[in-house]
Backbone as CSV, one residue per row, in Angstrom:
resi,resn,N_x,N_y,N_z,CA_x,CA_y,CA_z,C_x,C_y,C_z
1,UNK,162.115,88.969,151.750,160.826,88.718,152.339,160.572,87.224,152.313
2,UNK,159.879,86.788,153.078,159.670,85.130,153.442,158.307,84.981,153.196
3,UNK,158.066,84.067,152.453,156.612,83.546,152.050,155.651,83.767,153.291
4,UNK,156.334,83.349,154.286,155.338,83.270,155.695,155.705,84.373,156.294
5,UNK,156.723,85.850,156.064,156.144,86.753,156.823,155.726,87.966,155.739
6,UNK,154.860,88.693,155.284,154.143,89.523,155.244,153.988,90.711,155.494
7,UNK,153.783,92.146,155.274,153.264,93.245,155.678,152.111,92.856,156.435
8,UNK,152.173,93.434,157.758,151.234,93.265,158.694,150.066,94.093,158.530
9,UNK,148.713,94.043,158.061,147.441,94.995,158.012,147.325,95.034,156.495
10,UNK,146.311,96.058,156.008,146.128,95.902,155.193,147.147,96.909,153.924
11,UNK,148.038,97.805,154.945,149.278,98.264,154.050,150.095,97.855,153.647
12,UNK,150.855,98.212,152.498,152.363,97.515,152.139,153.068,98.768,151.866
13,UNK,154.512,98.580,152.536,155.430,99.471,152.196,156.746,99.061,151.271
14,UNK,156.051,99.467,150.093,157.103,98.569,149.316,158.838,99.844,148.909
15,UNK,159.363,98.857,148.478,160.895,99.191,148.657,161.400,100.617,148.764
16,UNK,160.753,101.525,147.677,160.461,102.713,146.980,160.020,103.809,148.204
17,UNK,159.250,103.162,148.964,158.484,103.876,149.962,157.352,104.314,149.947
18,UNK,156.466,103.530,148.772,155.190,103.997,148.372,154.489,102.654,148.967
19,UNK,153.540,103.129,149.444,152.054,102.479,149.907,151.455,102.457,149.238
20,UNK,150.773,101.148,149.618,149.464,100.756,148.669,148.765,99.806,149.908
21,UNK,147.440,99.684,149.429,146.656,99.389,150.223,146.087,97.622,149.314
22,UNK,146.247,96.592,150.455,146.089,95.369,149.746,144.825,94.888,150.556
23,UNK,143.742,94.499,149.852,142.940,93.864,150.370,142.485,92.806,149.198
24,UNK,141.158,91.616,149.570,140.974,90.598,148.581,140.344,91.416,147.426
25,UNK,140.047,90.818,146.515,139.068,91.528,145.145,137.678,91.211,145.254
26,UNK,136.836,92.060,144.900,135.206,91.716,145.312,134.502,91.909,143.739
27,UNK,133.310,91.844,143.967,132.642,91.526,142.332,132.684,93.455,142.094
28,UNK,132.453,94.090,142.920,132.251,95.451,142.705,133.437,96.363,141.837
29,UNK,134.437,95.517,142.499,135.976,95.941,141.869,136.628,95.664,140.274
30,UNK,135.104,95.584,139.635,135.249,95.035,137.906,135.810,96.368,137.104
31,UNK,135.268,97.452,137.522,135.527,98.803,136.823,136.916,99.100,137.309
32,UNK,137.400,98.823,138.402,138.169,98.995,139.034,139.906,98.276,138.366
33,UNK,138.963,96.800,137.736,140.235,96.353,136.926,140.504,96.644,135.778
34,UNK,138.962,96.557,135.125,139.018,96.913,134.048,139.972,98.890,133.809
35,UNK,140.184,99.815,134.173,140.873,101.048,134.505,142.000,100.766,134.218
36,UNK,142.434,99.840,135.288,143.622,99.176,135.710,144.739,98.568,134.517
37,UNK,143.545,97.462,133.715,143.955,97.236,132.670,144.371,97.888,131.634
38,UNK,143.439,99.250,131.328,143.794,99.923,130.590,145.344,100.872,130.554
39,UNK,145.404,100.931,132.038,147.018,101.627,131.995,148.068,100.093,131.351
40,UNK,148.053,99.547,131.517,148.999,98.048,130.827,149.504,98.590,129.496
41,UNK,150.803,98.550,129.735,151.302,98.463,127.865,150.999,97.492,127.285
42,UNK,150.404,97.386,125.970,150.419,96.017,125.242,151.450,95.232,125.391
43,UNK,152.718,95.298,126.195,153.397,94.392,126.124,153.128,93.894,127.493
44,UNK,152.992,94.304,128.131,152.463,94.085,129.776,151.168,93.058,129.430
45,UNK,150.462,93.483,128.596,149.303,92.367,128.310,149.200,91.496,127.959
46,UNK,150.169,91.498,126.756,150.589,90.324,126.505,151.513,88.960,127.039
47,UNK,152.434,89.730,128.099,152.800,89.439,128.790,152.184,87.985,130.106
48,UNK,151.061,88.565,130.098,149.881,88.355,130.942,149.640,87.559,130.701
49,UNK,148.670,87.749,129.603,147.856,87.074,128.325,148.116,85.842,128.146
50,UNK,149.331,85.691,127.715,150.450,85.237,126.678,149.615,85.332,125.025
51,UNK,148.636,87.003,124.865,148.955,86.846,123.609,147.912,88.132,123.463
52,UNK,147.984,88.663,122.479,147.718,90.533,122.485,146.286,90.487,123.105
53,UNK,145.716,91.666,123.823,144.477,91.885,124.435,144.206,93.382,124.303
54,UNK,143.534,93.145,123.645,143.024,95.157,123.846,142.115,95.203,124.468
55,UNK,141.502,94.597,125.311,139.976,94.820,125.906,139.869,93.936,126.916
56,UNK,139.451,93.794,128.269,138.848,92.905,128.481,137.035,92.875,128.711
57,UNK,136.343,91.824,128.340,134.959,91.476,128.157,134.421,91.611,129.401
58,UNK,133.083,91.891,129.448,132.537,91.863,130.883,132.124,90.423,131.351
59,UNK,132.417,89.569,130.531,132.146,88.132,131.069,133.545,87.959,131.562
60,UNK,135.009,88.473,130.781,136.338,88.222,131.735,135.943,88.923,133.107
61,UNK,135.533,90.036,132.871,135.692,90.570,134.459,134.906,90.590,135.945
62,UNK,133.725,89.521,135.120,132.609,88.988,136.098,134.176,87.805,136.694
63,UNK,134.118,87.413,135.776,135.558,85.646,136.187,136.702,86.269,136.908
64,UNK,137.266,87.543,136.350,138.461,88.201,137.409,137.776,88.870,138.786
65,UNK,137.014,89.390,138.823,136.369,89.864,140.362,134.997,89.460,141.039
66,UNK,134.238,87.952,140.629,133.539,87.094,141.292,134.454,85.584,141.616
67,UNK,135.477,86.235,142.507,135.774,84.997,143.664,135.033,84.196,144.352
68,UNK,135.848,83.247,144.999,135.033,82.487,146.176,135.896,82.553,147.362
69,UNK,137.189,83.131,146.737,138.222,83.094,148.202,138.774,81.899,148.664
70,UNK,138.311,80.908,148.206,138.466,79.346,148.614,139.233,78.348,147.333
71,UNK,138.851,78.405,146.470,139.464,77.693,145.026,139.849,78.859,144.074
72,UNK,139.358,80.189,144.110,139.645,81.010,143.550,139.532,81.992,144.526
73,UNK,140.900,82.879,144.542,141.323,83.917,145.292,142.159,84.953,144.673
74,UNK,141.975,86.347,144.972,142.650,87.640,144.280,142.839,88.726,145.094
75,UNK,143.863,89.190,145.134,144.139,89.705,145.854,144.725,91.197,145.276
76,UNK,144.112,92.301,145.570,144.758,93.671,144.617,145.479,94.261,145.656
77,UNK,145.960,95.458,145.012,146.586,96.391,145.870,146.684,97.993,144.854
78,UNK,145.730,98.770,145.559,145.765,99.512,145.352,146.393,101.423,145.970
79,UNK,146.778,101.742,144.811,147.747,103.340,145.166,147.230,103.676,146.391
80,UNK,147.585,104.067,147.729,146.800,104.699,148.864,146.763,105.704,148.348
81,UNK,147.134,106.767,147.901,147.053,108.062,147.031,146.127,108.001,146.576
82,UNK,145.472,107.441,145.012,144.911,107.701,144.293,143.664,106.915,144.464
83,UNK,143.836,105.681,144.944,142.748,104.168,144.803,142.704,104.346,143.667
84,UNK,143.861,104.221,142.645,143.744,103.567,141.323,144.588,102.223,141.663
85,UNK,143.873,100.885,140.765,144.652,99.563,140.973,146.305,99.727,140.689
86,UNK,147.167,99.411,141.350,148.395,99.086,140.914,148.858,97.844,140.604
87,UNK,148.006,96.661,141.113,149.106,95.130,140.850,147.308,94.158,141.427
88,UNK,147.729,92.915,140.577,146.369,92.143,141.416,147.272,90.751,141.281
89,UNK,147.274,89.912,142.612,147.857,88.536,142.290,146.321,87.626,142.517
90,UNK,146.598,86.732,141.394,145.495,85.104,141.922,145.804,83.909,141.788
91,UNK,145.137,83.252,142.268,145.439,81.265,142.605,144.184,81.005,142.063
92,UNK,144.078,80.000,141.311,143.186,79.009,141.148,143.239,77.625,141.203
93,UNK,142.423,76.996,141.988,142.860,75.672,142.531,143.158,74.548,141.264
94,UNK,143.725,73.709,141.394,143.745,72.292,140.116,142.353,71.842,140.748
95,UNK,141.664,71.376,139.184,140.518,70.534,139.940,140.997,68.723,139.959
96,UNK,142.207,69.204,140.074,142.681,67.306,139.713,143.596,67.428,140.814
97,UNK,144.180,68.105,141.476,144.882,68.323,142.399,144.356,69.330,143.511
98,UNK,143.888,69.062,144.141,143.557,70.252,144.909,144.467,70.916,146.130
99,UNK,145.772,70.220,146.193,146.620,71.175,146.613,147.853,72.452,145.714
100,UNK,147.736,72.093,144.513,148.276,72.959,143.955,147.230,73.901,143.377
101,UNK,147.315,75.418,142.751,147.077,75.928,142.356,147.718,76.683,141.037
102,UNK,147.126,77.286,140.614,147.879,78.300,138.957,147.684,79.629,139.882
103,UNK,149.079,80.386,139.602,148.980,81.750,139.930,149.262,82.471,138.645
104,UNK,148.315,84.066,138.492,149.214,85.084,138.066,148.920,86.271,138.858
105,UNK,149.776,87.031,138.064,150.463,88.135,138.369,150.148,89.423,137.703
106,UNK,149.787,90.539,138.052,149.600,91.376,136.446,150.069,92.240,137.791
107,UNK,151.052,93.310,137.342,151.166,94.706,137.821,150.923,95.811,136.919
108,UNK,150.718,96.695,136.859,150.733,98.234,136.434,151.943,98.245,136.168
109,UNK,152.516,98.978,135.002,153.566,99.826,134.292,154.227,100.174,135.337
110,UNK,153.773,101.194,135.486,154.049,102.025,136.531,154.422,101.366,137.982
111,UNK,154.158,100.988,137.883,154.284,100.166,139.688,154.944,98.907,139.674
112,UNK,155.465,98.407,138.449,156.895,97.379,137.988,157.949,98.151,139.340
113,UNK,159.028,96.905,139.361,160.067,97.085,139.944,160.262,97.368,141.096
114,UNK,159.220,97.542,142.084,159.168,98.117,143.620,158.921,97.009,144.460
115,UNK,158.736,95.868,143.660,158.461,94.939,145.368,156.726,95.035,145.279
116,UNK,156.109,95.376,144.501,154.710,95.146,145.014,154.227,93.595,144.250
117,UNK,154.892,92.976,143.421,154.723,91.228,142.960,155.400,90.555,143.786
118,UNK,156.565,90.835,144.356,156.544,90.093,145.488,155.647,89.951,146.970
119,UNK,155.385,91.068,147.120,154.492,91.284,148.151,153.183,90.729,148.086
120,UNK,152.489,90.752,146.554,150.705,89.945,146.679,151.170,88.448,146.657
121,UNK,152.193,88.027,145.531,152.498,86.666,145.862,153.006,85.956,146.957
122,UNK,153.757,86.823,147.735,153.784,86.116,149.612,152.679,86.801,150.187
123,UNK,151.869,87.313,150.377,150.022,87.727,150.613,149.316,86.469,150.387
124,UNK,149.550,86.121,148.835,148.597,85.229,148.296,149.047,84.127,148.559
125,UNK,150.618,83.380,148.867,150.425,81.887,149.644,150.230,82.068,151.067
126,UNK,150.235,82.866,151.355,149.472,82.885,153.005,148.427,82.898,152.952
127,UNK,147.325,82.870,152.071,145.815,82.878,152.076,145.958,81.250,151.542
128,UNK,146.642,81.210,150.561,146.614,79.612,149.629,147.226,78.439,150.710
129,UNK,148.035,78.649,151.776,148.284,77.630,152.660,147.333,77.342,153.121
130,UNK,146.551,78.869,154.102,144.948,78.569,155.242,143.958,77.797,154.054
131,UNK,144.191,77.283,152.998,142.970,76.847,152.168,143.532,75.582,151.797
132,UNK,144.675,75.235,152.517,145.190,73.451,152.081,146.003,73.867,150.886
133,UNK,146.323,74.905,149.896,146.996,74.619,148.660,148.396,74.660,149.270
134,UNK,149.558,73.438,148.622,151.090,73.233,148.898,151.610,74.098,148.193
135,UNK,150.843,74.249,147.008,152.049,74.262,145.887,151.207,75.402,144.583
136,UNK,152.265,76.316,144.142,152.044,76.986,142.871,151.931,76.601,141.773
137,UNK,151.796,76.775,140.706,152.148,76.869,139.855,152.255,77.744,138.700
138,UNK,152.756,78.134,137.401,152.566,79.264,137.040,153.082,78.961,135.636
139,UNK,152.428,79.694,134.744,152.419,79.803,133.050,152.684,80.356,132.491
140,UNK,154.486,81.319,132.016,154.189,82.236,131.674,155.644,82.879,130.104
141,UNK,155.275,83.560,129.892,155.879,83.989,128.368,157.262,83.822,128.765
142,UNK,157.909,83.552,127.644,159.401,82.807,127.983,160.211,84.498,128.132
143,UNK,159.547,85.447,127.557,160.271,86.712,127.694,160.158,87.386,128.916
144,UNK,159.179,86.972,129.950,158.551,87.438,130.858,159.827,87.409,131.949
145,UNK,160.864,87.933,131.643,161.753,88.117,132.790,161.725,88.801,134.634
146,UNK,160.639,89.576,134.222,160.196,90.263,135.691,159.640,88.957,136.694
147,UNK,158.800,88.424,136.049,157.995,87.281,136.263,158.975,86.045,136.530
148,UNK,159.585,85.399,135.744,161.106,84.571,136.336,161.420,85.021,137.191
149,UNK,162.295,86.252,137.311,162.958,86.754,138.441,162.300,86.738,139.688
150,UNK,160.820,87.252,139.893,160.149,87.144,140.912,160.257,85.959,141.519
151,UNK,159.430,84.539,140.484,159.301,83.297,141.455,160.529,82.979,141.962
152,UNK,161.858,83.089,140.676,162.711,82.247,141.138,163.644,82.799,142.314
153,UNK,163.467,84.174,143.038,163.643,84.685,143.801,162.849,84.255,144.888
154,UNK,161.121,83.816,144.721,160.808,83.166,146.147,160.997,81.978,146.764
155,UNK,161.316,81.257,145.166,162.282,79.813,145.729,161.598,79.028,144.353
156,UNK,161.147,79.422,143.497,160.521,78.953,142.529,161.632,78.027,141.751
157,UNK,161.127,77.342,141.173,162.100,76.142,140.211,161.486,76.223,138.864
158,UNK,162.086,76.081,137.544,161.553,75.809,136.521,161.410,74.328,135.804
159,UNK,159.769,74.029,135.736,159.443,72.638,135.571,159.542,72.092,134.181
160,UNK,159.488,73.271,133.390,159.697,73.128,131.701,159.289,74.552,131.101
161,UNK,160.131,74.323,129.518,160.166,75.487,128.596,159.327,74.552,127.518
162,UNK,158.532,75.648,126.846,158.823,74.909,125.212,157.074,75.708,124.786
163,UNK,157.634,75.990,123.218,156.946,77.032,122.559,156.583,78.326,122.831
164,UNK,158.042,78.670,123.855,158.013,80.230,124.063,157.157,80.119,125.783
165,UNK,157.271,79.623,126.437,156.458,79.486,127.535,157.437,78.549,128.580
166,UNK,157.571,79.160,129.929,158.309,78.612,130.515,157.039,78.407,132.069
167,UNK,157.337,77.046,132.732,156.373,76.850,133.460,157.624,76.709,135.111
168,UNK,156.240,77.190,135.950,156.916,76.989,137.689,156.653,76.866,138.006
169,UNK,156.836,76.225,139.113,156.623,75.955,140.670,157.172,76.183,141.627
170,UNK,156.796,76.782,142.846,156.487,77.352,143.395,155.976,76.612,145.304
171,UNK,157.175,75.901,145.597,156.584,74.945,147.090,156.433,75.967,148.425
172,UNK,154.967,75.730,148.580,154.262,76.591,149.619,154.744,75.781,150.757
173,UNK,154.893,74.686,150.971,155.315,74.010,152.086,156.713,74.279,152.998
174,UNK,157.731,74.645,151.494,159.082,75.129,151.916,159.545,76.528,151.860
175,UNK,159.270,77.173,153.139,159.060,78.656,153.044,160.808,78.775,153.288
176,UNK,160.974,79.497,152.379,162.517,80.219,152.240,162.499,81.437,152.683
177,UNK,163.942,82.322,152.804,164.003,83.470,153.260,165.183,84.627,152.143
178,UNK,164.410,84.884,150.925,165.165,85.134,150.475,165.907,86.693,150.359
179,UNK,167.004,86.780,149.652,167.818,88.092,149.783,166.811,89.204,149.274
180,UNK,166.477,90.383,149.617,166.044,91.340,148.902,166.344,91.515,146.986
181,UNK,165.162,91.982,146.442,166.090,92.077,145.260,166.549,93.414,145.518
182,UNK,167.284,93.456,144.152,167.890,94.727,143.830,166.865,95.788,143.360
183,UNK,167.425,97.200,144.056,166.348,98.533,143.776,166.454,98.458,142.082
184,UNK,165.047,98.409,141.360,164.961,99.149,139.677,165.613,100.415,139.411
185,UNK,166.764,100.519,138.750,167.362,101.562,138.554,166.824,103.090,137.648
């Protein structure tokens, strides 16, 4: 899949053959993450995190689903089956840079391995280009192998390691076309 082409509408047919339905995140969609969250293995959270979470606060989830779409953008995708959340990607702008941004990533357990993190993160630099951002960036647990594999599959580079945390980037400018990954066995 290529940064610049996309599932067309608001479906995705990811590898597996399961649909999900991707649209932006709205303030209403707090219960919606919060659910969401709760399916997460603690290692999935931590993952996230980068450091244990059993809960999230209703002041986190006013900050995860009151966007502006413009410096802060999120993008979910939820089961067409069930409309339970499966995966949410976001950007938040540098306020010192305002063409790069910080992305993450959180998927569902369950919904690992199918192509649906690749899919919000080429979603989400096609919203982050129309808003001027070049460039990614991203923060994340040095164990976080799903997460490596993803960027460095969309063309991602690693900018530095150190204290268990490996950092990326991510050039929105240089849209690549890369190989499919491999089906999760």
């Amino acid at each position: 899949m290529s940064l610049s082409t996309v599932s067309p509408g608001p479906t995705a047919v990811l590898r597996d053959g399961s649909v999900v339905l991707v649209r932006p995140v709205q303030p209403a969609d707090a219960e919606l993450l919060a659910e969401g969250f709760e399916r997460l293995s603690p290692e999935s959270r931590r993952l996230r995190f980068l450091t244990a979470k059993d809960a999230l606060r209703p002041a986190e989830l006013r900050y995860l689903t009151d966007v502006d779409h413009h410096d802060h953008e999120a993008i979910g995708a939820l089961d067409l089956a069930t409309r339970e959340g499966a995966g949410i990607a976001r950007y938040i702008r540098d306020g010192k840079d305002p063409r790069t941004a910080e992305i993450a990533v959180t998927i569902v357990d369950g919904w690992q391995g199918r192509g649906l993190g690749t899919e919000l993160v080429a979603r989400l630099a096609e919203r982050a280009r129309a808003e001027g951002i070049e460039r990614f960036v991203a923060l994340t647990a040095g164990g976080n192998v799903a997460m490596g594999l993803l960027l460095r599959h969309m063309g991602g580079t690693v900018l530095a390691r150190e204290f268990g945390t490996v950092e990326y980037e991510l050039d929105l400018t240089e849209v690549t076309e890369p190989e499919p990954l491999p089906q999760a066995s």
